[in-house]
C-alpha positions as CSV (number, residue, x, y, z in Angstrom):
1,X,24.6,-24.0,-14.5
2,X,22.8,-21.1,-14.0
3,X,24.6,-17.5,-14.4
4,X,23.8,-13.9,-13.8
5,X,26.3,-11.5,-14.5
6,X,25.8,-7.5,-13.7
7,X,27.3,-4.8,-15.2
8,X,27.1,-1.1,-15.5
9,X,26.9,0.3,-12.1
10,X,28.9,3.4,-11.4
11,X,28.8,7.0,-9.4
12,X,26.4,9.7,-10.8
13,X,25.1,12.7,-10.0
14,X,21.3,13.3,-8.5
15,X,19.5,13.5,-11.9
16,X,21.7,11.7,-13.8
17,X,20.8,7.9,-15.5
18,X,22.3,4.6,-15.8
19,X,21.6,1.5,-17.6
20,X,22.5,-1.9,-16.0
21,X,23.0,-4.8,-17.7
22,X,22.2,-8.9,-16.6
23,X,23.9,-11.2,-19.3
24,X,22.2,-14.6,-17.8
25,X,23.6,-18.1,-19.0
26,X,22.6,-21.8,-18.0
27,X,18.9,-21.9,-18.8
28,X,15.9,-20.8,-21.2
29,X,16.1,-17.0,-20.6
30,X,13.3,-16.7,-22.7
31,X,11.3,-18.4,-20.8
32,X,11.8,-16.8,-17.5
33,X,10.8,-13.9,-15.4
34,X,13.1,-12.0,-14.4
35,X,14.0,-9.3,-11.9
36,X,16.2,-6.6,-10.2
37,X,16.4,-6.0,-6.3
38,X,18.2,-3.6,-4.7
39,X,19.9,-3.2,-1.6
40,X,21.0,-0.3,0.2
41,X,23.0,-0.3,3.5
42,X,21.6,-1.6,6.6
43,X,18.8,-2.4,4.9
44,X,17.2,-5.2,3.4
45,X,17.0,-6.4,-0.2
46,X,13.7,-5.0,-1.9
47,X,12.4,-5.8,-5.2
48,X,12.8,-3.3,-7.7
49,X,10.8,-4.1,-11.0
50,X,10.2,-7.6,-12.3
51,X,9.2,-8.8,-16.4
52,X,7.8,-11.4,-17.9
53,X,9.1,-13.8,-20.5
54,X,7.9,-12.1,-23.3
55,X,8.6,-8.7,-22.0
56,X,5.1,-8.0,-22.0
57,X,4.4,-7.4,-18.5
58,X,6.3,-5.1,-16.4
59,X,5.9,-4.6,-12.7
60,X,7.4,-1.8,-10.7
61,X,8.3,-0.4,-7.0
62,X,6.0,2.9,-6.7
63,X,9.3,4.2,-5.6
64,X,11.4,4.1,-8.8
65,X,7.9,4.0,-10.9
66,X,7.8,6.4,-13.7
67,X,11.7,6.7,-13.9
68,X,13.1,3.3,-14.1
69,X,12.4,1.0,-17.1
70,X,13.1,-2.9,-16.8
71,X,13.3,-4.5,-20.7
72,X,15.1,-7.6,-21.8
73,X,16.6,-8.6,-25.0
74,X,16.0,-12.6,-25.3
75,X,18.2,-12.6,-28.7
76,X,20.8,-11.8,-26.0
77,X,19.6,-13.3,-23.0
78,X,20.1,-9.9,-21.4
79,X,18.2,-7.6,-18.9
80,X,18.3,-4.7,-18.7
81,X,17.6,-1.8,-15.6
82,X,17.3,2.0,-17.8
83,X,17.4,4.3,-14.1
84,X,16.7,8.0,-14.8
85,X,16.1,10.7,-12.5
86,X,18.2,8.9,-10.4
87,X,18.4,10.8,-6.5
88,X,20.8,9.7,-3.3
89,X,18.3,7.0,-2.0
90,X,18.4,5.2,-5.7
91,X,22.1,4.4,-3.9
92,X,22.4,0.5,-3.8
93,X,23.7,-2.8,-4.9
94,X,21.2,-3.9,-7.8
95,X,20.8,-7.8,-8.6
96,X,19.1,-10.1,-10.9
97,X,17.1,-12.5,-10.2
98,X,15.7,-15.2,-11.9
99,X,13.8,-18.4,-10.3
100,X,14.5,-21.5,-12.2
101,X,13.7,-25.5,-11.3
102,X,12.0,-23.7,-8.0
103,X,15.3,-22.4,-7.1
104,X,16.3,-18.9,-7.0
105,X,19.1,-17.7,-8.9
106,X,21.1,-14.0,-8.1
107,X,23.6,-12.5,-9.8
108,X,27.0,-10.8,-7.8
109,X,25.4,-7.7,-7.7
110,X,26.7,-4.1,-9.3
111,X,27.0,-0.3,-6.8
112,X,25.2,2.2,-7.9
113,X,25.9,5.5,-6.1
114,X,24.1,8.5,-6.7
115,X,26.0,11.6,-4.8
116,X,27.0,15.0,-6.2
């Protein structure tokens, strides 16, 4: 079955980074896309960065663009989120997302909160 497990979410201060972590399970990681969303209260889930298979292509929200790096490590079957520069509105609960067998797949989610 298909897993998604997020890690690495914590409280730092405006400036500050964080790494996140998706350790996935249940199907070819290296062959999938994958991606984080984010969502902050009352309002809704919004894609964050996605990658391809091969780590090749990397797509990003202009509003983390420039700060936040998506990269995967398919010896692992991890993804990864690197957030620097991190200000208040990065505040959210990040997922991973994967679509597999044309279903979509999330993990539990991990809080980022970025206050001083």
């Amino acid at each position: 079955q298909v897993q998604l497990v997020e890690s690495g979410g914590g409280l730092v201060q405006p400036g500050g980074s964080l790494r996140l972590s998706c350790a996935a399970s249940g199907f070819t990681f290296s062959n999938s896309a994958m991606s984080w969303y984010r969502q902050a209260p009352g309002k809704e889930r919004e894609l964050v960065a996605t990658i391809s298979y091969l780590g090749i292509s990397r797509n990003y929200a202009d509003s983390v663009k420039g700060r936040f790096t998506i990269f995967r490590d398919n010896a692992k079957n991890t993804l990864y989120l690197q957030m620097g520069s991190l200000n208040p509105e990065d505040t959210a609960t990040y997922y991973c997302h994967t679509r597999h067998g044309g279903q979509n797949y999330w993990g539990q989610g991990t809080q980022v909160t970025v206050s001083s």
